[in-house]
C-alpha positions in Angstrom: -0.6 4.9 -4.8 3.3 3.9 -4.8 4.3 1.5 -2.1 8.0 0.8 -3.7 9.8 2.9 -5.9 13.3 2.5 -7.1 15.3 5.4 -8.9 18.6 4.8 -10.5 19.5 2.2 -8.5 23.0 0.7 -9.3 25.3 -1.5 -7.3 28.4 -2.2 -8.0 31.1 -4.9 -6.3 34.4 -5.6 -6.4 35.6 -8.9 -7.8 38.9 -10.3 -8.8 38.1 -9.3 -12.2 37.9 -5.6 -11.5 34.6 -3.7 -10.6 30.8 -5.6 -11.4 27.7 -3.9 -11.7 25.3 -6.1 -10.6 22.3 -4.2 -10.9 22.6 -1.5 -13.1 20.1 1.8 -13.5 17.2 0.2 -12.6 14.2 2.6 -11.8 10.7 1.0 -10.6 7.0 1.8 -9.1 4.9 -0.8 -7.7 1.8 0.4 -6.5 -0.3 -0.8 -3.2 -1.6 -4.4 -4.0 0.2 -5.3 -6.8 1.8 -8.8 -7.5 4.9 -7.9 -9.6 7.4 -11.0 -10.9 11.0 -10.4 -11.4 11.9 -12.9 -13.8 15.5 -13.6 -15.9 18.3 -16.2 -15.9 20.6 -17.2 -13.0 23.3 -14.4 -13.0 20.4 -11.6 -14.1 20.8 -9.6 -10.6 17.4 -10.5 -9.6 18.1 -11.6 -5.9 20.4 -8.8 -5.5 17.5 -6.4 -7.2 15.2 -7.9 -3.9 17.7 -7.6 -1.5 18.2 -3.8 -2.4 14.2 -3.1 -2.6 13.9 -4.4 0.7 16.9 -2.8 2.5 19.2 -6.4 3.1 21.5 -4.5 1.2 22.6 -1.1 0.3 22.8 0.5 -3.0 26.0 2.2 -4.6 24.4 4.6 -6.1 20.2 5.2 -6.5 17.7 5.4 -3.9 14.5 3.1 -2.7 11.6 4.9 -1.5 9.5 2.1 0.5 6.0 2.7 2.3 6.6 6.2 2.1 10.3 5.9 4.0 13.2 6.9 1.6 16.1 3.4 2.8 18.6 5.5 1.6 18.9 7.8 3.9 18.5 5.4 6.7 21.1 4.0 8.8 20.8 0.0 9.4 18.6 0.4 12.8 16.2 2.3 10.8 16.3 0.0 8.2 15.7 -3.1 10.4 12.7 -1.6 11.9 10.8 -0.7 8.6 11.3 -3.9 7.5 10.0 -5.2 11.2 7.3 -3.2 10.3 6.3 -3.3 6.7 8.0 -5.9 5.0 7.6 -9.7 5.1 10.1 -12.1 3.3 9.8 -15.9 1.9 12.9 -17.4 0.7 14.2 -20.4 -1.1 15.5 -21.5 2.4 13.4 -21.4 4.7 15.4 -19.8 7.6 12.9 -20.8 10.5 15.0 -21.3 14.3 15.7 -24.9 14.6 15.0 -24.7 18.2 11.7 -22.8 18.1 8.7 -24.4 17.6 6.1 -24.0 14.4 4.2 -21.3 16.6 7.4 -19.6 18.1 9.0 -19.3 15.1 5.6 -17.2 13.6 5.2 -15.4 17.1 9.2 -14.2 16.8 8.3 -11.1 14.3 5.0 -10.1 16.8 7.2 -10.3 19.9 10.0 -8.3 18.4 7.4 -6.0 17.2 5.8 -5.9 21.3 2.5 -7.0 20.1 0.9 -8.4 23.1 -1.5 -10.9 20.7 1.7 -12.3 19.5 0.6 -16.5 20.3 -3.6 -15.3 19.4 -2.2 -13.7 16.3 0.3 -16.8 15.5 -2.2 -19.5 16.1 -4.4 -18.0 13.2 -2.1 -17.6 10.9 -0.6 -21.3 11.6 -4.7 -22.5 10.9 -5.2 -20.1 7.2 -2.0 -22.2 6.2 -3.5 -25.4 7.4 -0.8 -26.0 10.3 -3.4 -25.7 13.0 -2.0 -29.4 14.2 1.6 -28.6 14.0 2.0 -26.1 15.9 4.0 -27.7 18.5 6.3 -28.9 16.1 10.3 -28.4 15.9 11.0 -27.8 12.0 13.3 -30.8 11.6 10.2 -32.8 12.4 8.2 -30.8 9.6 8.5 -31.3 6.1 10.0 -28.6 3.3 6.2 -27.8 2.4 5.5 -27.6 5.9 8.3 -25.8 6.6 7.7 -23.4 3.7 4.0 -23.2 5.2 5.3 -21.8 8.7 7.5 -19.4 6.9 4.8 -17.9 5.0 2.4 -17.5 8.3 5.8 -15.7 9.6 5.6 -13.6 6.7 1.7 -12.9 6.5 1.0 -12.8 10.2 2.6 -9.0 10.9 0.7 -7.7 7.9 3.1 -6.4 6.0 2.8 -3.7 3.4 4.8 -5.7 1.0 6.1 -9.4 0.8 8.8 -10.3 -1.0 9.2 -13.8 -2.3 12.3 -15.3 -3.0 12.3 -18.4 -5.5 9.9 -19.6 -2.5 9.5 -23.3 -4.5 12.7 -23.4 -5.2 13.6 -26.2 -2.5 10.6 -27.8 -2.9 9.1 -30.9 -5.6 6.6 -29.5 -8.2 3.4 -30.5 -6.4 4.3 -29.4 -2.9 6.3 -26.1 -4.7 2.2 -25.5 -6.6 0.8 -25.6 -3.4 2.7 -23.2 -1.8 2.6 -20.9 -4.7 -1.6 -21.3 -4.8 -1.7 -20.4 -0.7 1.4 -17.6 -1.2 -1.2 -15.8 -4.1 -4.5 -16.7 -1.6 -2.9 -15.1 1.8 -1.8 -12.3 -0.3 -5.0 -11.7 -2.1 -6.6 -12.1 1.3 -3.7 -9.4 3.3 -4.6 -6.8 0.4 -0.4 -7.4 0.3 2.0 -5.9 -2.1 3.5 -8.8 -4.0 7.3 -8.7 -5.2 8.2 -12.1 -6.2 11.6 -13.3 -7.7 11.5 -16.4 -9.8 12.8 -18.8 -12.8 9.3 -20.3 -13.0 7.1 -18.8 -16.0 4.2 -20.6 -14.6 4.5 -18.6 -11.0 5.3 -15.5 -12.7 1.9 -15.5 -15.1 0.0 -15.7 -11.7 1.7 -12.3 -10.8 -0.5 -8.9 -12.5 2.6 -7.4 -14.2 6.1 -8.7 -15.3 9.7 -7.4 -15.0 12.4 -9.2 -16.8 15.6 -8.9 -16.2 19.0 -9.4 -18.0 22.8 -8.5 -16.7 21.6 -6.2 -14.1 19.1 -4.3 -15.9 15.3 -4.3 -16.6 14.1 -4.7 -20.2 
C-alpha cells in the first residue's frame, strides 16, 4: 500500500543565471514501512526533493499524493495540518526552542495536535531515546547527540505515517552521528514508520531497504 507518491514533479527557480530546475520529472512510490535513502552529491536536489515530498515547499509543476491526501491541491493550512498529523521531520539542525525544555520541546507537536496525554506521551518517548534524566533540560545545556536525541522523540512521539530524515548526523562526530542513526532505524522499526531519509553517507543509506540516487535534479 502507497503512503507517498510523487508524479512528475519538477521545480523550477529563478536565479541570476536565468530559470533552474532543481528537481526535474521525478516520479516515486514508497509503500507503508519502507526505509527509502535519497542519496547523490551536494547540488543533486535531494533536500529540495524532501522538502517537496513533505509539503515545506511547493512544486512547479507535478503532484505529491501523501497518506492518501493529494498536497497539491492543498492550500498551506491544509498542508501544515497533514504534516501535524502524519509527518515527522529530523534535520541536520536540530531546530528544538531554545527556551523550552527537553520535554516541552517533544510535548509542542502533542499540544498543537490537542492531545491531552501530551507530557504522559512525551515522557516515554524522552525514556526509548535514553533522555529519561534530561528531561528538564534547556538544549544549550544538552549536547548535539542529545540534542539530536530530543529531536527524534519530537519526531517519533506523534506517530507519524512517515519520517523524513534530513542528513540527521550531519552536525554530529561519527560515533555520536552511529548512534543516532542505530536508535533513528530502532524507533522506526519499532513505530512500523515510513522511512525517507536524505543523506551523503553510504553507510546510513545501506541500512535503508531500497536506494534512490540522485543526480542534477533527477533520479537515476
Amino acid at each position: 500500500m502507497s503512503v507517498l507518491k510523487a508524479e512528475s514533479l519538477t521545480k523550477k527557480v529563478t536565479s541570476p543565471e536565468g530559470m533552474l530546475t532543481i528537481v526535474n520529472d521525478v516520479s516515486l512510490d514508497i509503500a507503508a514501512g519502507e526505509s527509502v535513502a535519497i542519496v547523490g552529491a551536494s547540488g543533486a536536489g535531494k533536500s529540495t526533493l524532501l522538502a517537496l515530498l513533505a509539503g515545506l515547499d511547493s512544486p512547479t509543476s507535478g503532484r505529491v499524493t501523501l497518506a492518501g491526501a493529494d498536497l497539491t491541491a492543498l492550500d498551506e493550512d491544509g498542508r501544515a495540518r497533514l504534516r501535524a498529523e502524519r509527518v515527522g521531520f529530523v534535520f541536520q539542525s536540530f531546530h528544538l526552542v531554545p527556551s523550552l525544555t527537553a520535554l516541552e520541546n517533544v510535548m509542542l507537536p502533542l499540544e498543537l495536535a490537542g492531545r491531552r496525554d501530551a507530557r504522559a506521551a512525551a515522557q516515554e518517548t524522552l525514556g526509548r531515546v535514553g533522555l529519561a534524566q534530561r528531561t528538564g533540560h534547556y538544549p544549550r545545556q544538552l549536547s548535539g547527540g542529545e540534542q539530536q536525541r530530543v529531536a527524534l522523540a519530537r519526531a517519533f512521539v506523534t506517530r507519524p505515517a512517515v519520517l523524513f530524515a534530513d542528513e540527521p548526523t550531519g552536525n554530529l562526530d561519527t560515533n555520536t552521528g552511529e548512534k543516532i542513526v542505530s536508535l533513528l532505524f530502532d524507533l522506526n522499526s519499532q513505530s512500523l514508520t515510513t522511512l525517507v531519509l536524505v543523506t551523503h553517507d553510504r553507510a546510513v543509506a545501506a541500512r535503508c531497504g531500497r536506494l534512490l540516487q540522485m543526480d542534477s535534479g533527477m533520479l537515476k
